[in-house]
N, C-alpha and C positions, 0 to 999 in steps of 0.2 A: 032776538037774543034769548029773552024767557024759554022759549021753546024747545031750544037745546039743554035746556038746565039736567032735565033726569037726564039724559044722556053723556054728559058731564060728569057726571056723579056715580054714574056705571064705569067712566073711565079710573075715576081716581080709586087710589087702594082705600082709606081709611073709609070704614061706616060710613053713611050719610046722618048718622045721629051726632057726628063730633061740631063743632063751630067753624061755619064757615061761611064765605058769600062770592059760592062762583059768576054770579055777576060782576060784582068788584072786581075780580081780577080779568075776565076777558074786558073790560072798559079800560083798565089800566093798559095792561098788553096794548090794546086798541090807541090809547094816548100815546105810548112811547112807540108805537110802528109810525104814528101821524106827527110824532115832535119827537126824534131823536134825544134831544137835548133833556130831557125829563130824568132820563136814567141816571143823568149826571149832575142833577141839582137836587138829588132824593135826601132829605136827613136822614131814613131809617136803613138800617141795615139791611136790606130787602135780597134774599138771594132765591135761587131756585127751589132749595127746601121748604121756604113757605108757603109758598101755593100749594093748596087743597087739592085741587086739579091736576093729576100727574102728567099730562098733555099741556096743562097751561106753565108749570115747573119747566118741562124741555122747550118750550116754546120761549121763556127769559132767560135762560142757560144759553140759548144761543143769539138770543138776541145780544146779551151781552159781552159775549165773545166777539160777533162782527163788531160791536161799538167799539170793544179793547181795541182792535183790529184799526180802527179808522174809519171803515167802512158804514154807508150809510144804507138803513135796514128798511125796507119796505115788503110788504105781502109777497112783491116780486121778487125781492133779493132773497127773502126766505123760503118761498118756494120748494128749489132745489133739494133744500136739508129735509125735508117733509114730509116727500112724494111716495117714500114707504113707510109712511108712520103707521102703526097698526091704530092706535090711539086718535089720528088726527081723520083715519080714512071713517071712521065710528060717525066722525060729524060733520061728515059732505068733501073730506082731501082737504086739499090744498086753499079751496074757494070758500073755506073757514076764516082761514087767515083776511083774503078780504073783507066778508064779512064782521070782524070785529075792528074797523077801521068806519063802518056804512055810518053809523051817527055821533061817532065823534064826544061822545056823553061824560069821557075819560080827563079832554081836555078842561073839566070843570075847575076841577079840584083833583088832581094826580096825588098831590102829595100824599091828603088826607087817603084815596083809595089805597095806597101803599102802607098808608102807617094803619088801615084797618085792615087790609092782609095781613101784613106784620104780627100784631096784636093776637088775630083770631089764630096763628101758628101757636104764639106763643101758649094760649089757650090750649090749644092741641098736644103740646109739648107736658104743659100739668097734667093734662089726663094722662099722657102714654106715663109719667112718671107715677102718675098714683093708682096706673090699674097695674105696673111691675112691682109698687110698692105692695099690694094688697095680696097680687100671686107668691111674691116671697114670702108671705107673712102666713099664706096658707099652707107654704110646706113644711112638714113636720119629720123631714126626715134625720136622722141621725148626723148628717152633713149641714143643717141648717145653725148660722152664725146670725145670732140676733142683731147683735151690737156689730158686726160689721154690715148689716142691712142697711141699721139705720145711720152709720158713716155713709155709705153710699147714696144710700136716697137724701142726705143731707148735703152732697156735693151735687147732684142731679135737680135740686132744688135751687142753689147757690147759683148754678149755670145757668139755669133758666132766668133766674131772678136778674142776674150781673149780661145775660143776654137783652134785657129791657131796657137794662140802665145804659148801656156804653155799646159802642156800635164799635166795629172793628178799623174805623174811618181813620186816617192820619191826619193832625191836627194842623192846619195850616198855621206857618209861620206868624203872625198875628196872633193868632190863640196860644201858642207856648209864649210869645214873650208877654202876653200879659196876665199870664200863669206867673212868669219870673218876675213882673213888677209887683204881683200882689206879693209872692215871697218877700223880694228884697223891701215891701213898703214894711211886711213883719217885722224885718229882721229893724228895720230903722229906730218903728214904734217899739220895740222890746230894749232898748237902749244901745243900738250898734252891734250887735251879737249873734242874737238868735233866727234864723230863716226857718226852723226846725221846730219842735218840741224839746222844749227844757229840760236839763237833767238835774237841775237847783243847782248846780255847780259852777259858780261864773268861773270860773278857769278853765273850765273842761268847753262850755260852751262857747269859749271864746277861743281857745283851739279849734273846734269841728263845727263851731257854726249853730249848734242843736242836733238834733236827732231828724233826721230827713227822712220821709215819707218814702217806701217804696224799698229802702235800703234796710240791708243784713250786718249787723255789729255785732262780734264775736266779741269775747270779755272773757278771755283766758288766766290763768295763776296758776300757781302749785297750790297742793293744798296746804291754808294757811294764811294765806295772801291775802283774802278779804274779797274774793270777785264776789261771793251772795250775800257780802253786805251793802256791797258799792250796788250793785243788780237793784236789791233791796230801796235803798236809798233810792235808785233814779225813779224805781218804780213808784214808790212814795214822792217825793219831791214833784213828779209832772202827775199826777192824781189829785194831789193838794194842789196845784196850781189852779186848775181845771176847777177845782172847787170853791175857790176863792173869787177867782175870772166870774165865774158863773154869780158867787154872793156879790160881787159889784155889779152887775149886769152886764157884762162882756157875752157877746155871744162866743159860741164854741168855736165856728172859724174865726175868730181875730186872736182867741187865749191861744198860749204858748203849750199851754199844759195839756194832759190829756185821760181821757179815761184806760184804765192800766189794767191788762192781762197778767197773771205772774201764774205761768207755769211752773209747779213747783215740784219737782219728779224724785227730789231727796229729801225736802224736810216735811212736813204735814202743814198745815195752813196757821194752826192754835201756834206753831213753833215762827212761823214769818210773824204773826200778828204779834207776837212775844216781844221779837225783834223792833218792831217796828213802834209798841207803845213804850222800851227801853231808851228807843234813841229819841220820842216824842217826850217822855217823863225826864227822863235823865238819871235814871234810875237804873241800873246793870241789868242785865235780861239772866244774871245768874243770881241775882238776888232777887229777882222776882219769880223765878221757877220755883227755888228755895221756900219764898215768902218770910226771907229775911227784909223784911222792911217795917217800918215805923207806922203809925195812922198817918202821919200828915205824907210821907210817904205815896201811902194807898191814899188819900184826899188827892192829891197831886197825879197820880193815876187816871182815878175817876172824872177827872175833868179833862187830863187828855185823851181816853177813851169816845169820850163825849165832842170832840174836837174831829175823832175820826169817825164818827157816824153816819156823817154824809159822804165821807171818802170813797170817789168811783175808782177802787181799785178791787180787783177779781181775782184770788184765789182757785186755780184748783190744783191740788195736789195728787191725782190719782198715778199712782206709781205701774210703770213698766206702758208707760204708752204709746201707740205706731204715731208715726210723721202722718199717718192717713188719718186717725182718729184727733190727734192735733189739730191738724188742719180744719177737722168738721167743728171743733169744738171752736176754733179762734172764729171760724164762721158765722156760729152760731152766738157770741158774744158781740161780734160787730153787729150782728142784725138786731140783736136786745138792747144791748149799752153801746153801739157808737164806737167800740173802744180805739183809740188812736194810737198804742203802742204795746208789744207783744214781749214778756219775759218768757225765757226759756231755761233753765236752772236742771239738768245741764246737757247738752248737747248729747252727750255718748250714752244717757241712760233710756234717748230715747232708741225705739225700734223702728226696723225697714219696715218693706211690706211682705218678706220672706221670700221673696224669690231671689234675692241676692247671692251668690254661692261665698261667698268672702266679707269678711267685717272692714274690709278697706270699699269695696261697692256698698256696703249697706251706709258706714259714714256717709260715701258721696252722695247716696239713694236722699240722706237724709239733710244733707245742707243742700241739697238743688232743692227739697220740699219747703225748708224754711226759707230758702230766698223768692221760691214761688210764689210761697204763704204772703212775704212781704210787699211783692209786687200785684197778685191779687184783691189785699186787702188793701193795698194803697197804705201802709203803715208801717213804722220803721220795727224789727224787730232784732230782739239784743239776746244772744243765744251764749250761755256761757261754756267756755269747753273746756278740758284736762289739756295737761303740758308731759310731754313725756321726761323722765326722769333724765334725761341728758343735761338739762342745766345743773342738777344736783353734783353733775362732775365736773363744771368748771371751776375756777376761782370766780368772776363777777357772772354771777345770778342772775341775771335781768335776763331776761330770755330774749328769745330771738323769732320771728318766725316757722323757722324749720323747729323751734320746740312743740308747734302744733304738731297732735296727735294727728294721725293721716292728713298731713299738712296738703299734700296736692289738692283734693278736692276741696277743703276747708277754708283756705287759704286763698282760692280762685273766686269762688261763689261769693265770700265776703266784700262789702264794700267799704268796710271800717275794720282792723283788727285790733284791739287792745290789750296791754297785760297790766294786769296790778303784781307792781314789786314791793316789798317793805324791804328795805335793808335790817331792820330791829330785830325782824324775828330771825334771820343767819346769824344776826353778833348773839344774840341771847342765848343761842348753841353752841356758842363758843363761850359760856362763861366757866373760870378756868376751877379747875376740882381741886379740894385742898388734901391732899397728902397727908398719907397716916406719919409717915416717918421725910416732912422733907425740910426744905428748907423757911423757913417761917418769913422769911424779909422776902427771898425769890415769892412766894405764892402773894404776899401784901401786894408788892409791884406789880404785877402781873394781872391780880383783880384790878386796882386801882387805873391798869392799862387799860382794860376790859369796859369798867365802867366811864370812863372817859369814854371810850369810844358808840357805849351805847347812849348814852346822854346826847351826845352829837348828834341820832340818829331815833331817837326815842320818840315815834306818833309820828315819824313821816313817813309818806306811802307815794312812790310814785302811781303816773298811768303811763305808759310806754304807748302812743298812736304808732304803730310799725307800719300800717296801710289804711292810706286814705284817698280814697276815689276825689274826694272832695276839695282838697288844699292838701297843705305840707305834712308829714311826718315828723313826731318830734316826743316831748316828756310834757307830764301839767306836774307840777309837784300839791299837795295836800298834806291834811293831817288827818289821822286813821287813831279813834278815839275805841279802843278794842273791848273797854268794861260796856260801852252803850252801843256798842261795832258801828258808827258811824264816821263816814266821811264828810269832809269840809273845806272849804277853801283857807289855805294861807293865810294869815295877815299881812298885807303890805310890809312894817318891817322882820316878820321872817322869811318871807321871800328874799332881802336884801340879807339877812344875818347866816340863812342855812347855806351855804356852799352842797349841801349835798342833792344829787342827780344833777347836778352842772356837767353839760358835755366838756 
């Protein structure tokens, strides 16, 4: 066998300086011509591309087809496919093939020779990625894009790396359902609710279960409505979990919470964190921009500041970013921090990748990349988008699905869609203007109507679930606290006192 090695190695295209072991794979080949059944007990994702040897490559390529086929593969039955090979004639014909069956050395350990092919690809694969890396970094021409280099070579890196980890193998029946017993044992441990990732919201996660891995949750409004406080909130809420899990000694898979991405594509990051130590302090996030507050105040500050110092939530604000650069960054966080769930704030300010001729392609360009993003990274992500001005022309406001901006493709990709309704802020636009010359009782009655009716409705916020892959469609009702812009669950009896968002 040794003796054919440099001639071997004349056949294959790459260098003989890249990582390889053309003996391992004609022993393996040699195993699975002597024991059929090898090819179909392999853990590793082993295809023709990894072999070193471009003769030993077409020689598993077809072995594997007869096997699809039925058919059982010996030196003889492959033969036939062979007998012009330019490559195979280099190393004696057809009487090759025999010979890598003559001692049998494959049958020792098959497995381990596949998954050390495998391996020495995957090796091969970093190089070819970091000598294209190094050639594009060498050209200095006028057309050279730094920052889309290194998106690319960061998803070229991703692919390789998510190629070691998961094999493209479909999970036998036994493995998904105790996938689905470890969820549903979550959901039991988290008190009946949650299979998912927390949103702090028991109302909300007792509607949808939690945030589910893998899936795309839109988080629509007009503007007004509170989607990037609620966003906000969840973002915080399953961060803090995660960090609390972690101070009791919960490992990371059994907490509910998670480490939090918040792309932030309209406000700056100092402006989220503003947010977020308002609704921590209790303190207005417009009295703290101001620096209208008191010392105890800022003492009361200081120690919630200090509260979110360990918080695994990620900020980046970089404005006008592609779904391609997105993607490299959410990558490049799950490989740092782990992170378990992806904010996107707000769907339409991100960009294509410009070859779209139309902003209704470029939309769709860009929720197939976030539902990609989500299935990739195995994590749920919560992408908030605009409502077209059509609700503003009915009488009830709550919107609807078709109020999604380029509703078709948005609308399809998603596996959750939701809107935040306030009814307070429509009455608050209707409060009634006092007349120079009017009637002074009509205009009394008329506030007085006014205010009745926003008092009824003053701090509650629905969520509108309009699609759910998951269970039922329906409303959570809340209250939407707008000086600290946080959301919160109901009390028990104002669930039973408020009448309002009752179908």
């Amino acid at each position: 066998m040794s003796s054919h090695a440099p001639v071997l190695l004349r056949d294959a295209e790459p260098p003989r300086t890249l990582p390889a072991n053309v003996e391992a794979e004609a022993a393996f080949l040699g195993a699975v011509l002597i024991d059929n059944r090898i090819l179909e007990e392999m853990t590793c994702p082993l295809t023709a591309e990894h072999f070193f040897a471009a003769v030993h490559g077409r020689v598993f390529a077809r072995i594997a087809a007869l096997i699809d086929r039925k058919a059982v593969v010996t030196p003889v039955t492959l033969k036939p496919y062979f007998e012009a090979d330019e490559g195979l004639k280099e190393l004696g014909g057809t009487a090759y093939l025999a010979r890598l069956t003559a001692d049998g050395q494959g049958l020792i350990a098959p497995r381990e020779l596949a998954q050390q092919i495998y391996d020495l690809a995957l090796l091969r694969e970093l190089i070819s990625v970091g000598r294209s890396l190094v050639e594009q970094a060498m050209d200095t021409s006028e057309s050279v894009a730094p920052l889309a280099q290194i998106e690319s070579a960061e998803a070229a890196l991703y692919a390789v790396a998510e190629g070691a980890q998961t094999g493209s193998e479909a999970q036998s029946f036994a493995t998904a359902t105790r996938t689905s017993l470890e969820m549903i044992e979550k959901a039991l441990l988290s008190g009946g609710h949650i299979s998912g990732k927390t949103t702090g919201l028991t109302s909300i996660n007792e509607k949808i279960g939690g945030l589910h891995d893998s899936d795309l949750i839109i988080l629509a409004g007009r503007p007004g409505m509170g989607k990037t406080s609620l966003a906000t909130n969840i973002a915080f809420n399953a961060a803090d979990r995660l960090r609390r899990d972690l101070a009791d000694g919960i490992p990371v898979k059994d907490s509910v919470g998670a480490a939090t991405a918040f792309f932030s594509l309209e406000m700056s990051a100092d402006q989220l964190a503003t947010r977020i130590l308002a609704e921590q302090s209790g303190i207005s996030s417009e009295a703290l921009r101001m620096g209208r507050i008191s010392r105890e105040d800022f003492q009361q500050l200081s120690f919630a500041s200090q509260r979110l110092a360990e918080l695994p939530l990620f900020i980046d604000d970089t404005p006008a970013l592609t779904i391609g650069a997105l993607r490299a960054r959410a990558r490049r966080l799950k490989r740092r921090h782990d992170i378990g769930l992806i904010v996107v704030d707000y769907l339409q300010l991100l960009q294509g990748s410009g070859r779209s001729d139309n902003r209704v392609n470029e939309i769709s360009e860009i929720s197939r990349g976030l539902k990609t993003l989500a299935k990739e990274l195995s994590v749920p992500v919560i992408a908030l988008s605009q409502l077209s001005r059509a609700v503003e022309q009915r009488d009830d406001k709550r919107p609807v699905l078709s109020d999604l901006r380029e509703s078709g493709s948005i609308e399809q990709d998603a596996d959750m869609v939701w809107f935040v309704f306030r009814e307070d802020y429509y009455v608050s636009l209707r409060e009634p203007k006092r007349p120079v010359d009017g009637d002074e009782a009509k205009v009394h009655e008329d506030h007085a109507a006014w205010a009745a009716a926003m008092e009824r409705v003053y701090g509650l916020a629905e969520l509108i679930v309009a699609k759910q892959r998951h269970g039922a469609t329906g409303k959570v009702r809340m209250r939407f606290e707008p000086r600290i812009t946080r959301f919160s669950d109901l009390a028990p009896e104002e669930l039973g006192n408020h009448a309002y968002g009752d179908d």
